[in-house]
N, CA and C atoms of all chains as a GROMACS GRO file, in nm:
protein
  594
    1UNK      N    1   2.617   6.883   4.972
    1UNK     CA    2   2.648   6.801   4.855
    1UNK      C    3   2.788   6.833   4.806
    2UNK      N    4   2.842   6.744   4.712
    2UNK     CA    5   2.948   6.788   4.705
    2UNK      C    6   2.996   6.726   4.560
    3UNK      N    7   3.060   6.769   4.452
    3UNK     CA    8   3.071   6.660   4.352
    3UNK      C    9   3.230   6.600   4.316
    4UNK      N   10   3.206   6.505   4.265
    4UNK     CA   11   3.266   6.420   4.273
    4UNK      C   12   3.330   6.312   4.122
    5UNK      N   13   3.413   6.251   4.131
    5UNK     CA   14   3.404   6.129   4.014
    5UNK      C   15   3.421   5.978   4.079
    6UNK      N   16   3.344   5.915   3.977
    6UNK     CA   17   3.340   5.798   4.028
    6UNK      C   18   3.460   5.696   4.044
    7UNK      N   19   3.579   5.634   4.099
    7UNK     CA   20   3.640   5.581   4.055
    7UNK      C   21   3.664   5.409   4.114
    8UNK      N   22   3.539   5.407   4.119
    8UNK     CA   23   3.520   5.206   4.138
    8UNK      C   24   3.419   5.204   4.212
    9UNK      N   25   3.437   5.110   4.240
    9UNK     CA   26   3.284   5.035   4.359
    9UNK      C   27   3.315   4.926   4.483
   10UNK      N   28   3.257   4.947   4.567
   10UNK     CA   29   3.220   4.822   4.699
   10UNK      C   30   3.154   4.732   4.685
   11UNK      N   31   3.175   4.625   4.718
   11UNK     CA   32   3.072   4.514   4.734
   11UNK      C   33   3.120   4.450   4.892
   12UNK      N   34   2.984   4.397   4.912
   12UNK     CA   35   2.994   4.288   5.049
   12UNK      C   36   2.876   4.205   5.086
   13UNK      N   37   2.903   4.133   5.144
   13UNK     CA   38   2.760   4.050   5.121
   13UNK      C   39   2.758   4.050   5.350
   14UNK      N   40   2.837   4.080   5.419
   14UNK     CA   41   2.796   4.086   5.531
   14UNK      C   42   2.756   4.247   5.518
   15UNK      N   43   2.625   4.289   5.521
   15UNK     CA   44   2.578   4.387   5.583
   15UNK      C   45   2.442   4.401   5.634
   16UNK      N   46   2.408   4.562   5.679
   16UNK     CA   47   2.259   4.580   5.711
   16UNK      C   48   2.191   4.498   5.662
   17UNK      N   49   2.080   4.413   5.677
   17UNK     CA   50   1.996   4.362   5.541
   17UNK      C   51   1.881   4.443   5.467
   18UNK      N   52   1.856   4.536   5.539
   18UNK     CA   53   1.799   4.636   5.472
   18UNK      C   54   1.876   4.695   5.317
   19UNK      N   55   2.046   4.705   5.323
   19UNK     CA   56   2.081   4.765   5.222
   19UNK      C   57   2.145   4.679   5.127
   20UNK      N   58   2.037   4.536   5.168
   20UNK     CA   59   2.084   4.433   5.029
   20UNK      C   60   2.036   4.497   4.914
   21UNK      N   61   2.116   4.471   4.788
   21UNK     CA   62   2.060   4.518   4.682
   21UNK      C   63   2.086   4.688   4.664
   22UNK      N   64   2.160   4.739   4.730
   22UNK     CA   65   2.224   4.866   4.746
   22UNK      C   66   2.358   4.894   4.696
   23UNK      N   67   2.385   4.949   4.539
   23UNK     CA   68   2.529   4.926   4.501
   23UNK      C   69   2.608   5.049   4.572
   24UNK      N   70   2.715   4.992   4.591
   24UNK     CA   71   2.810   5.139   4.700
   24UNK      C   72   2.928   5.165   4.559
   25UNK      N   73   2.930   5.272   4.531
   25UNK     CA   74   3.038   5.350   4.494
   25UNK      C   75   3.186   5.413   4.549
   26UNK      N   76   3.243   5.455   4.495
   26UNK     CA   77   3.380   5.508   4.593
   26UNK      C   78   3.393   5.624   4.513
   27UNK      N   79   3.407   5.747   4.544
   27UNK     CA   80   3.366   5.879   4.465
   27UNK      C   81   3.456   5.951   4.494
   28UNK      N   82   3.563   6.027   4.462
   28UNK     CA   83   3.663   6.103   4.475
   28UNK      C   84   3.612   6.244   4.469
   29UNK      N   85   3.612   6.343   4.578
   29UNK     CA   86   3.567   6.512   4.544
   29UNK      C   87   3.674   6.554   4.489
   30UNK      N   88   3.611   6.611   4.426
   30UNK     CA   89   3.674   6.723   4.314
   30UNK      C   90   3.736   6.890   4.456
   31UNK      N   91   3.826   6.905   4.416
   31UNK     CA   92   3.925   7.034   4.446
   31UNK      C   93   3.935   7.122   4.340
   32UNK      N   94   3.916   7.268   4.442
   32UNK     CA   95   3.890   7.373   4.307
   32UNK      C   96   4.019   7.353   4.213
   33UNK      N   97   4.146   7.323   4.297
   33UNK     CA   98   4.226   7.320   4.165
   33UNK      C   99   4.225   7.154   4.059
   34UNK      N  100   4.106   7.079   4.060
   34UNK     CA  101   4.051   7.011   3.981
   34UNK      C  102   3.970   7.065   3.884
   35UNK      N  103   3.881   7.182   3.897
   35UNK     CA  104   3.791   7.236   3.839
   35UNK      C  105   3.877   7.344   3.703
   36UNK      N  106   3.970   7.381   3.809
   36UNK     CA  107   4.052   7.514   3.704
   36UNK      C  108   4.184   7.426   3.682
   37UNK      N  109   4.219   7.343   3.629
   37UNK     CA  110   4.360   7.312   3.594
   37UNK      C  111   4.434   7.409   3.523
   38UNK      N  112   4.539   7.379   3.609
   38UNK     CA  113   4.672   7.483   3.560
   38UNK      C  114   4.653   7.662   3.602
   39UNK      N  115   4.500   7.675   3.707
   39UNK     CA  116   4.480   7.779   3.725
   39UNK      C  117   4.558   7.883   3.844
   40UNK      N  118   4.555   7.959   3.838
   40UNK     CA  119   4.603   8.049   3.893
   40UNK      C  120   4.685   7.997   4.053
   41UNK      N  121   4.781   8.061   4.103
   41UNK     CA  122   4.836   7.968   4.228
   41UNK      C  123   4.767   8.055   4.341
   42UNK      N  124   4.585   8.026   4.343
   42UNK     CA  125   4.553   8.021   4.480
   42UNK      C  126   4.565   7.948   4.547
   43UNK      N  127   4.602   8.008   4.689
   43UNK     CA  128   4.635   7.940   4.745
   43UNK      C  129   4.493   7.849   4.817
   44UNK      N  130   4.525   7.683   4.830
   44UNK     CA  131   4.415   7.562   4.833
   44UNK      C  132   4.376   7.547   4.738
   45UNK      N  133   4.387   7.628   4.593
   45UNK     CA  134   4.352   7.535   4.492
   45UNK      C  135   4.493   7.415   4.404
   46UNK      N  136   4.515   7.379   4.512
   46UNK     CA  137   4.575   7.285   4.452
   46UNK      C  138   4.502   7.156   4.438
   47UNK      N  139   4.520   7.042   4.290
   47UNK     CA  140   4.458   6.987   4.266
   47UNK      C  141   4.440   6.779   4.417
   48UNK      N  142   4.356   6.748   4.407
   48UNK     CA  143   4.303   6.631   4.520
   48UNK      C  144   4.435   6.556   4.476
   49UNK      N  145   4.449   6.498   4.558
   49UNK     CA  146   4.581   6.397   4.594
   49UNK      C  147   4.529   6.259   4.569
   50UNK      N  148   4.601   6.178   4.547
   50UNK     CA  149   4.573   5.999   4.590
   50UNK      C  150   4.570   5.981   4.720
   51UNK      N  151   4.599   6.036   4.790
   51UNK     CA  152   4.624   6.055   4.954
   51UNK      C  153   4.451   6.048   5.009
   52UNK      N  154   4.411   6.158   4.907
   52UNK     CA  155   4.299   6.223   5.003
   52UNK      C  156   4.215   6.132   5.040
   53UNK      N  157   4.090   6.149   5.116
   53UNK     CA  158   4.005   6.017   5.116
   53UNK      C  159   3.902   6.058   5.035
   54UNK      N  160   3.855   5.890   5.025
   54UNK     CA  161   3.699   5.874   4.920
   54UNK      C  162   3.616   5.881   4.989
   55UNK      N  163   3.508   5.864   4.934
   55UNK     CA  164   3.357   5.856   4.999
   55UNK      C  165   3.277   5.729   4.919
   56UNK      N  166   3.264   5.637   5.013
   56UNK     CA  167   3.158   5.548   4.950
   56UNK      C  168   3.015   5.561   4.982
   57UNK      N  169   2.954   5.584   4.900
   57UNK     CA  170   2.803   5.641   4.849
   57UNK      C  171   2.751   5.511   4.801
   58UNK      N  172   2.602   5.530   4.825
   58UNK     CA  173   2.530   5.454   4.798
   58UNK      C  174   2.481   5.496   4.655
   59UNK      N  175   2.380   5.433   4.562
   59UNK     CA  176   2.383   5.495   4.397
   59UNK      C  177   2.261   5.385   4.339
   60UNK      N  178   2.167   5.512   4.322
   60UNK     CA  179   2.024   5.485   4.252
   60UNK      C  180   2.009   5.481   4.131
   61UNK      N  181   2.112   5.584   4.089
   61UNK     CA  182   2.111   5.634   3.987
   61UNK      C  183   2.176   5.536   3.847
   62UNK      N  184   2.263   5.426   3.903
   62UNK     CA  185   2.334   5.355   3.779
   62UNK      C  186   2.446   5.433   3.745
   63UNK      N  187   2.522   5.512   3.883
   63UNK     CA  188   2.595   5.548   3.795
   63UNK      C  189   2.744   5.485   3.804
   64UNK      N  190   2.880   5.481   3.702
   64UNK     CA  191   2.969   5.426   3.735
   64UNK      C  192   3.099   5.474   3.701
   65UNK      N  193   3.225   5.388   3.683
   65UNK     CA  194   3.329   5.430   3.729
   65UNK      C  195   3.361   5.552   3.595
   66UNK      N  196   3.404   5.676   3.635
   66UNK     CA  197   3.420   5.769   3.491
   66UNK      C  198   3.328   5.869   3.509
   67UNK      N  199   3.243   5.854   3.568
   67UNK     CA  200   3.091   5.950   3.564
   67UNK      C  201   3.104   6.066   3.702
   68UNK      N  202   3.081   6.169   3.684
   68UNK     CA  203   3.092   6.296   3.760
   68UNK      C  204   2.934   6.280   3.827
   69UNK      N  205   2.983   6.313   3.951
   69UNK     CA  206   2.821   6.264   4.014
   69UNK      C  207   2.794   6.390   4.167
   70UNK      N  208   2.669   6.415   4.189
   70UNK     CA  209   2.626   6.500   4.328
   70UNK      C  210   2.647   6.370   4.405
   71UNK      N  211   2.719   6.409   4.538
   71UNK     CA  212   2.668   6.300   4.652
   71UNK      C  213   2.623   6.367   4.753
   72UNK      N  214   2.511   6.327   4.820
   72UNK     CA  215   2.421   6.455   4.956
   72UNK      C  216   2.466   6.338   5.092
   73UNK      N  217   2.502   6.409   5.176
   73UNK     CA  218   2.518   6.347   5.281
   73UNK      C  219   2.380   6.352   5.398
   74UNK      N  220   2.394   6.248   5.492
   74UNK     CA  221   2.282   6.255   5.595
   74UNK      C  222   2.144   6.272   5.538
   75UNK      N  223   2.090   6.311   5.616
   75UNK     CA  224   1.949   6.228   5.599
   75UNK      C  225   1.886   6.271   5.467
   76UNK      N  226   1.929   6.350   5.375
   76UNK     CA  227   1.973   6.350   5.262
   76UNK      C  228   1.932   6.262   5.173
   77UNK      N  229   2.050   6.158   5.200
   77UNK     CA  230   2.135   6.091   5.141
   77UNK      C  231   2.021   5.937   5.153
   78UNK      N  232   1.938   5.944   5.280
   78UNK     CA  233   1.818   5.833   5.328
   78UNK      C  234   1.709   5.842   5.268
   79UNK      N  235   1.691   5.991   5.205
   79UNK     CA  236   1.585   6.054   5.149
   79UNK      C  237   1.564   5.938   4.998
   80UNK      N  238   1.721   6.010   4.937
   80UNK     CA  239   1.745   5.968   4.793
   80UNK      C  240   1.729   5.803   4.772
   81UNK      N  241   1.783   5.719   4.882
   81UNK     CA  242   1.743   5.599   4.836
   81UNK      C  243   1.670   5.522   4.901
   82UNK      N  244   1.548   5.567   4.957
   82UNK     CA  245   1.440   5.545   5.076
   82UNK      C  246   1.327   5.423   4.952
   83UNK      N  247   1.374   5.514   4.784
   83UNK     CA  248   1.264   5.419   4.748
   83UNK      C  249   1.312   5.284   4.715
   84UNK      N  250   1.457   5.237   4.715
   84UNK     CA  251   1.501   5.117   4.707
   84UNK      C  252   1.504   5.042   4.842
   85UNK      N  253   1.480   5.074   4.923
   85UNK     CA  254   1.443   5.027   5.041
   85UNK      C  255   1.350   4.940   5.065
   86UNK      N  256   1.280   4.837   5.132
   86UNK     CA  257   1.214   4.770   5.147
   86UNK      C  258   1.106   4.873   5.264
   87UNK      N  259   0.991   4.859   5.255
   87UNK     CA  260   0.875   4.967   5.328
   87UNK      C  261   0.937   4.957   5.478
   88UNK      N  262   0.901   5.062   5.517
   88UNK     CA  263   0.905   5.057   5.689
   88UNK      C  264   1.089   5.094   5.767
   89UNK      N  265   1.179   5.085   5.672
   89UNK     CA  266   1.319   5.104   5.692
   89UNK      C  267   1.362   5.213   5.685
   90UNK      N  268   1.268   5.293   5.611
   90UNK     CA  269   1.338   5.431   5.558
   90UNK      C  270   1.398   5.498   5.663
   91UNK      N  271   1.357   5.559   5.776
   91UNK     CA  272   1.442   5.634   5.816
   91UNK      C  273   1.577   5.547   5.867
   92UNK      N  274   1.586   5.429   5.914
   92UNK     CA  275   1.703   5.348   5.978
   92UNK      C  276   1.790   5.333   5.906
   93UNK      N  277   1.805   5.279   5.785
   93UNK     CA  278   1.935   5.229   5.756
   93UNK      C  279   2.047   5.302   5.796
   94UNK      N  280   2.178   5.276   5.770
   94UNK     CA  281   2.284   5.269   5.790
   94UNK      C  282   2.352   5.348   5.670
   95UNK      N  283   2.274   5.463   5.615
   95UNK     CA  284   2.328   5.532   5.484
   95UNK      C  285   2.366   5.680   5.528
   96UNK      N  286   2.483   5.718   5.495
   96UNK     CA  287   2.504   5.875   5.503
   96UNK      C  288   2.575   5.931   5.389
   97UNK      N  289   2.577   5.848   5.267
   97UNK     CA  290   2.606   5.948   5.137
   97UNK      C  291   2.520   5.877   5.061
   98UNK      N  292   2.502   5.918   4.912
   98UNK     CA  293   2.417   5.878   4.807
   98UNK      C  294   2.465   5.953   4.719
   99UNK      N  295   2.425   5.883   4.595
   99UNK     CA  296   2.449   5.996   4.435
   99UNK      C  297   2.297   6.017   4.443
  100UNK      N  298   2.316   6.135   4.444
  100UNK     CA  299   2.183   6.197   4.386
  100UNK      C  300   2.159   6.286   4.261
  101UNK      N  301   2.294   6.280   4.181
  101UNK     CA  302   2.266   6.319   4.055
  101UNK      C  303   2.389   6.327   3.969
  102UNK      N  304   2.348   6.256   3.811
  102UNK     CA  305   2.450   6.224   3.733
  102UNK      C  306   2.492   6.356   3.643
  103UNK      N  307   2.622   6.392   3.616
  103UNK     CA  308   2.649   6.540   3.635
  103UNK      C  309   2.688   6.546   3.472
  104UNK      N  310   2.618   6.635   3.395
  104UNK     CA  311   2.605   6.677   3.242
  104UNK      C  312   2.750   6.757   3.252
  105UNK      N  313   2.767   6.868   3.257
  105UNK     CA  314   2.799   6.960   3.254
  105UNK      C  315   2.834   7.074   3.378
  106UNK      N  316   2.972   7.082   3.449
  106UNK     CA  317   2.950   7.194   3.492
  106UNK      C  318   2.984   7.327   3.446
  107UNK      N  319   2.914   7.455   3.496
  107UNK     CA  320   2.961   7.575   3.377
  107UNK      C  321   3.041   7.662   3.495
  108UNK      N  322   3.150   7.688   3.477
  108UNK     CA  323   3.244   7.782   3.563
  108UNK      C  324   3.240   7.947   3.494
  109UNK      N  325   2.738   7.632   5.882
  109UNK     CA  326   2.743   7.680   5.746
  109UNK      C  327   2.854   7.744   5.710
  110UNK      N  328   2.876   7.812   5.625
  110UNK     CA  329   3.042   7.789   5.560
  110UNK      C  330   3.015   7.968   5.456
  111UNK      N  331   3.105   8.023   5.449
  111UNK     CA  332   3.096   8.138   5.318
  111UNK      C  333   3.203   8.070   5.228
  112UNK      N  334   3.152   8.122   5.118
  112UNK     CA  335   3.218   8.093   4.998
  112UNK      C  336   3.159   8.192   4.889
  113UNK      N  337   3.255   8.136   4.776
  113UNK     CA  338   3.235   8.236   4.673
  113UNK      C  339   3.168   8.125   4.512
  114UNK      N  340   3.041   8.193   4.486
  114UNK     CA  341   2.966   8.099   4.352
  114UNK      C  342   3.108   8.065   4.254
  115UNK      N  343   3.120   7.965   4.242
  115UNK     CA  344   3.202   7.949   4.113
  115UNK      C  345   3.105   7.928   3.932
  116UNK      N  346   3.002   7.861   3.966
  116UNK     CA  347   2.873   7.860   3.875
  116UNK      C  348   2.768   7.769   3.884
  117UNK      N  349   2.752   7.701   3.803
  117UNK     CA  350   2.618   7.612   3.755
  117UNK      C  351   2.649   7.441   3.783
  118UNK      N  352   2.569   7.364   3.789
  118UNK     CA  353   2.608   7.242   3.796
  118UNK      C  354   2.471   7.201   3.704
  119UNK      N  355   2.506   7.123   3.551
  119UNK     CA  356   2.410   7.065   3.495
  119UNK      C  357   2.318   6.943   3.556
  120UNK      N  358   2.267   6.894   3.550
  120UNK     CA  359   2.262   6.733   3.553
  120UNK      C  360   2.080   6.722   3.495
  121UNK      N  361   2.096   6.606   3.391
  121UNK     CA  362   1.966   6.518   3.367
  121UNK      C  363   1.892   6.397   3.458
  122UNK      N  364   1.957   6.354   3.476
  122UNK     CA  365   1.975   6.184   3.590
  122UNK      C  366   1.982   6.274   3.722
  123UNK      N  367   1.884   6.285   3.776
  123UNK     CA  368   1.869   6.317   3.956
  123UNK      C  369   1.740   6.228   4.009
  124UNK      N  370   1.819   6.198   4.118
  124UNK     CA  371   1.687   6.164   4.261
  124UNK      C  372   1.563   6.250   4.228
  125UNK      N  373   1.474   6.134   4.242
  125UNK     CA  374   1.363   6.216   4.254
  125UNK      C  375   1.337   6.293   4.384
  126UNK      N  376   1.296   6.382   4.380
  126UNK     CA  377   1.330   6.526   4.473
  126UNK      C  378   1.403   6.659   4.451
  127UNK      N  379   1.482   6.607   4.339
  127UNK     CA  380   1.578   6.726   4.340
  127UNK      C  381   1.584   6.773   4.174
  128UNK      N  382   1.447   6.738   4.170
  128UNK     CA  383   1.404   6.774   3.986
  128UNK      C  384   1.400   6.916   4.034
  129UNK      N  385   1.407   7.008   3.927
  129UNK     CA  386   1.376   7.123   3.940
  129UNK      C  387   1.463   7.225   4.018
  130UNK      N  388   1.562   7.175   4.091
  130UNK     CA  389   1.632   7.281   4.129
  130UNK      C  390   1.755   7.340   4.069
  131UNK      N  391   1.801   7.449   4.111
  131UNK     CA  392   1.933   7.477   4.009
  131UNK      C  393   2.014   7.454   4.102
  132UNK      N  394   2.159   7.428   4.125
  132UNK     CA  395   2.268   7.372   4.163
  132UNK      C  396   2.376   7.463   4.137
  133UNK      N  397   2.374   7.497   4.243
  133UNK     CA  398   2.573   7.596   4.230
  133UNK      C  399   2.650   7.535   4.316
  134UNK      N  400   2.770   7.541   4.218
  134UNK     CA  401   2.914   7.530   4.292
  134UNK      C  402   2.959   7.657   4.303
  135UNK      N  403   3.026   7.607   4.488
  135UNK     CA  404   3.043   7.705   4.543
  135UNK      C  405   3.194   7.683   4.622
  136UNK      N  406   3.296   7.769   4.625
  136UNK     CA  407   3.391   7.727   4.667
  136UNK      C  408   3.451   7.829   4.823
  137UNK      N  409   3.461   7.705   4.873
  137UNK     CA  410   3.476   7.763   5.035
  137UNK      C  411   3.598   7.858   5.114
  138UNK      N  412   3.525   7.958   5.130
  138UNK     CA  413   3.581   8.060   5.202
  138UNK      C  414   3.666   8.030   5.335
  139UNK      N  415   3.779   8.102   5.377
  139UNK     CA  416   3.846   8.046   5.543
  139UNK      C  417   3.854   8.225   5.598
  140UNK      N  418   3.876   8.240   5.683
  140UNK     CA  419   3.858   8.349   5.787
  140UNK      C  420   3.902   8.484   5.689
  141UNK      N  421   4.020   8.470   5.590
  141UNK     CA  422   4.076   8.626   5.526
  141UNK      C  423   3.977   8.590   5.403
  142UNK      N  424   3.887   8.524   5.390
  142UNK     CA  425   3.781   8.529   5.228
  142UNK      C  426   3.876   8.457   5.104
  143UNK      N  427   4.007   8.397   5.149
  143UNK     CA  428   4.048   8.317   5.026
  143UNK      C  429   3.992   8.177   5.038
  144UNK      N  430   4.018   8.139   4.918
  144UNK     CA  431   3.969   8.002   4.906
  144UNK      C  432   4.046   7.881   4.962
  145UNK      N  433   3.960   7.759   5.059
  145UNK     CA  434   4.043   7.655   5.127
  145UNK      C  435   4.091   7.572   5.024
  146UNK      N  436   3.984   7.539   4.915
  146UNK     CA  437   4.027   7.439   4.812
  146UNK      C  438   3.882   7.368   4.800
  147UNK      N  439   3.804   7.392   4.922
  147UNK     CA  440   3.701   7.300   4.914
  147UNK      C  441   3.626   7.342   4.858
  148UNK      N  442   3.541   7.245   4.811
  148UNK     CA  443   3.405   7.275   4.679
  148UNK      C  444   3.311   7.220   4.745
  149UNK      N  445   3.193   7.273   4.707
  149UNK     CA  446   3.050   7.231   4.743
  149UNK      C  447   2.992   7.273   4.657
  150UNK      N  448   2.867   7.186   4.643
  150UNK     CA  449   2.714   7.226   4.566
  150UNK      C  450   2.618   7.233   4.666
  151UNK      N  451   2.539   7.334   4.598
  151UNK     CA  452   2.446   7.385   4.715
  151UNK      C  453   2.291   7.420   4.619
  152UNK      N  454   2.172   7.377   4.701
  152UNK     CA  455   2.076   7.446   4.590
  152UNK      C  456   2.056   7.570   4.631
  153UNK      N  457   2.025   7.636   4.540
  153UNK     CA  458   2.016   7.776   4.536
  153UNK      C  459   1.833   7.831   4.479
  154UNK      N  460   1.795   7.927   4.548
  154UNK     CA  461   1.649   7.979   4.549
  154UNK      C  462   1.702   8.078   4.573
  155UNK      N  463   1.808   8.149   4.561
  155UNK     CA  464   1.824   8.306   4.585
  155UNK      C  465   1.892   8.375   4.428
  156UNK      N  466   1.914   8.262   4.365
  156UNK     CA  467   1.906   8.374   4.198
  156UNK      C  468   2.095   8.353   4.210
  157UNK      N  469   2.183   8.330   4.341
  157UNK     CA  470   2.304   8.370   4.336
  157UNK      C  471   2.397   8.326   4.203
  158UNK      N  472   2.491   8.423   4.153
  158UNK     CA  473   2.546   8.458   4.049
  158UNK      C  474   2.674   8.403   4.081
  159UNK      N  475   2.738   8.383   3.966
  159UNK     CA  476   2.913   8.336   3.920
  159UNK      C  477   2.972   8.439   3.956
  160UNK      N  478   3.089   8.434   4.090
  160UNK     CA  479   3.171   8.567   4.131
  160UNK      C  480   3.044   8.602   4.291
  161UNK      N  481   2.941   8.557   4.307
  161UNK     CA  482   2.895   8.660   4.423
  161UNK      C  483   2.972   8.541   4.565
  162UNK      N  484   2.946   8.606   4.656
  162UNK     CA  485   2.996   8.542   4.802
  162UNK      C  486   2.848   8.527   4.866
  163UNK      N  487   2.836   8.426   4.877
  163UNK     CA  488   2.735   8.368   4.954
  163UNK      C  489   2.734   8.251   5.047
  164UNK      N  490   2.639   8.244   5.170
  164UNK     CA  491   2.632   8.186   5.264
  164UNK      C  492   2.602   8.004   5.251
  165UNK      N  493   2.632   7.928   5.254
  165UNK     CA  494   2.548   7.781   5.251
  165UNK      C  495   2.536   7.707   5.348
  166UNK      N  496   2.410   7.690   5.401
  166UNK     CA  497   2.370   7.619   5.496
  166UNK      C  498   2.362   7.467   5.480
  167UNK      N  499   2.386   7.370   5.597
  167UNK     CA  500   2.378   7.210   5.598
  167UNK      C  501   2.288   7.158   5.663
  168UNK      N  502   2.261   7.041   5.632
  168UNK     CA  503   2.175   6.953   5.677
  168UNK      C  504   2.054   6.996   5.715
  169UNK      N  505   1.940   7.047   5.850
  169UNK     CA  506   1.812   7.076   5.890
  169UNK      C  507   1.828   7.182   5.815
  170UNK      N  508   1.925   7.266   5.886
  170UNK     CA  509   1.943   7.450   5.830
  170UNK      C  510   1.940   7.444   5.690
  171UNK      N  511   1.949   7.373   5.620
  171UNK     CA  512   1.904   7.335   5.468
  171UNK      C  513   1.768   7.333   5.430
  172UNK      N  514   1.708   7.239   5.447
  172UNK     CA  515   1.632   7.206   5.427
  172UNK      C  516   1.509   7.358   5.480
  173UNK      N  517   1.572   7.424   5.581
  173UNK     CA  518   1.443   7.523   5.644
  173UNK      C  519   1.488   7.600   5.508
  174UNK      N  520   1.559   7.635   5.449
  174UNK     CA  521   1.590   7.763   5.360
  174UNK      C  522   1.504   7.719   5.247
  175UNK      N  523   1.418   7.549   5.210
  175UNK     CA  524   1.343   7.575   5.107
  175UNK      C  525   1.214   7.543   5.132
  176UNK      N  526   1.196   7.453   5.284
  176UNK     CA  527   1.033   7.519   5.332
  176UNK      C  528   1.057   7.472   5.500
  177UNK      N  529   1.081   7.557   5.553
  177UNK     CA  530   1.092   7.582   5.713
  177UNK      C  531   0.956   7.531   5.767
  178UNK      N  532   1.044   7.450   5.911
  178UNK     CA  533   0.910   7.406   5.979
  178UNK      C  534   0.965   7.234   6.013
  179UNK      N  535   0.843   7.155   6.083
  179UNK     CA  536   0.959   7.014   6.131
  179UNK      C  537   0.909   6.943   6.041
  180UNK      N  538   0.794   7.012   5.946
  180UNK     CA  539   0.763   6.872   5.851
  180UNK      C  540   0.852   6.858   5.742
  181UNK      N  541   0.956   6.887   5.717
  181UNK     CA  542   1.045   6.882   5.604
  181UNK      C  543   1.134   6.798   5.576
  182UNK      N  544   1.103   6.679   5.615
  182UNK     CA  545   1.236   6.553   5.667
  182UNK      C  546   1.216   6.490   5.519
  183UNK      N  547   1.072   6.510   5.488
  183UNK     CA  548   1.090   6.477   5.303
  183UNK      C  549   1.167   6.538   5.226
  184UNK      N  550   1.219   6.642   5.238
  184UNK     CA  551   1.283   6.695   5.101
  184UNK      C  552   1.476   6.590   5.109
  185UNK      N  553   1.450   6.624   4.975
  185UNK     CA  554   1.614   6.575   4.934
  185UNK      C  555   1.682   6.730   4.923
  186UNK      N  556   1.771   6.754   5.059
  186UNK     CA  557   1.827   6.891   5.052
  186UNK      C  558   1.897   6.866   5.169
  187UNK      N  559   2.049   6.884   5.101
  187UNK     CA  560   2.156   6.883   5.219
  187UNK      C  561   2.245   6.991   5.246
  188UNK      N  562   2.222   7.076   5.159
  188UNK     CA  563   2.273   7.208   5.119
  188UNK      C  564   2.232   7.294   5.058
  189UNK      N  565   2.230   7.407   5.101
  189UNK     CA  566   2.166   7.539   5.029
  189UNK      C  567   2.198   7.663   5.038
  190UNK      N  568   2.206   7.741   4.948
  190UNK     CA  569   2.219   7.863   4.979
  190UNK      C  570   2.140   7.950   5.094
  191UNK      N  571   2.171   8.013   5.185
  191UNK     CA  572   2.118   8.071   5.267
  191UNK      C  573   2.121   8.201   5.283
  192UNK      N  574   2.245   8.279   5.246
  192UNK     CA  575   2.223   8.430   5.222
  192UNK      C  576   2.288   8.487   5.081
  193UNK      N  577   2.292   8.592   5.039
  193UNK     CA  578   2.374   8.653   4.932
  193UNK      C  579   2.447   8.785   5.013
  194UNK      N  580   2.595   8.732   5.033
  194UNK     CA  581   2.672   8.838   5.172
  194UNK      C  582   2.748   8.959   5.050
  195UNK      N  583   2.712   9.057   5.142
  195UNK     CA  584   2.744   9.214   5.126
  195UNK      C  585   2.859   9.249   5.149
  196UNK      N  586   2.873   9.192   5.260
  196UNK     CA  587   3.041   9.216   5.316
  196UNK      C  588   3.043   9.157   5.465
  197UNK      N  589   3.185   9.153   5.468
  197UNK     CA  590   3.215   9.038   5.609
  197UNK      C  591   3.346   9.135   5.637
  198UNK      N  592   3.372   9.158   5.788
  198UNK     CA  593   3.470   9.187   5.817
  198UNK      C  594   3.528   9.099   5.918
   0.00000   0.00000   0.00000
């Protein structure tokens, strides 16, 4: 898992048809030097780039752009949204991230 | 699986069902001399591990065995976990 912020969303109407009705997110991970700003110059904690890449996740949860979120990868990730699924699909679809949880608080 | 060092706690109310009840550490990833790459992970944790300890986190199957081992476990929601609490690494 890995966390993340939300900063927009996917849409498409050509896909799986299993993951109609499946909203996709675009989730930016957080870098330790995201967590500690202005912290100490270890070295790799420098803070995530615009460069870096996103992750588009699938999202049960409602969650959206602004919101700090868990995303679990792999079968995971099939687990978390197996119940929006239509019966009998679960293990197949075409999913390898998900939010699996909308993030209160982290304590460093 | 990866070493790293606990950075702490991860709150959350709003989770997948499956992953009620567990506690959640961030953990930030170790490279060959024990400094940090930059990368972060959350991992569930069943070993008690503390803010400041160095511990192990396992992915994907190897996950999932660290909170009930065996092939029937394809139910759990667990993609990461703590797997050891390390003593020392040379």
């Amino acid at each position: 898992m890995f966390l993340g912020r939300v900063t927009g969303t996917v849409w498409s109407t050509v896909k799986w048809p299993e993951t109609r009705g499946l909203k996709l997110l675009l989730v930016r991970p957080y870098r330790l030097g995201d967590l500690a700003p202005g912290a100490p110059a270890v070295p790799g904690a420098e803070p995530s780039l615009p460069s870096d890449d996103l992750v588009v996740c699938a999202d049960t949860l409602d969650a959206g752009p602004g919101d700090d979120v868990l995303v679990a990868f792999g079968h995971a990730a099939r687990v978390a949204v197996s119940e929006k699924l239509p019966p009998g699909s679960k293990p197949n679809v075409p999913i390898d991230a998900a939010v699996v949880a909308v993030v209160d608080r982290v304590e460093i | 699986m990866i070493r790293g060092t606990v950075l702490g706690q991860v709150w959350a109310t709003r989770r997948a069902r499956g992953l009620e009840g567990q506690k959640l550490v961030l953990v930030a990833a170790c490279d060959a001399a024990g400094a940090a790459t930059g990368r972060v992970v959350v991992a569930i944790d069943t070993l008690d591990a503390r803010g400041g300890e160095d511990v192990t986190v396992a992915f994907g199957s190897g996950a999932r065995n660290v909170l009930r081992p065996g092939a029937d476990n394809r139910d759990l929601l667990c993609d990461a976990a703590v797997a050891a609490i390390v003593e020392g690494a040379g």
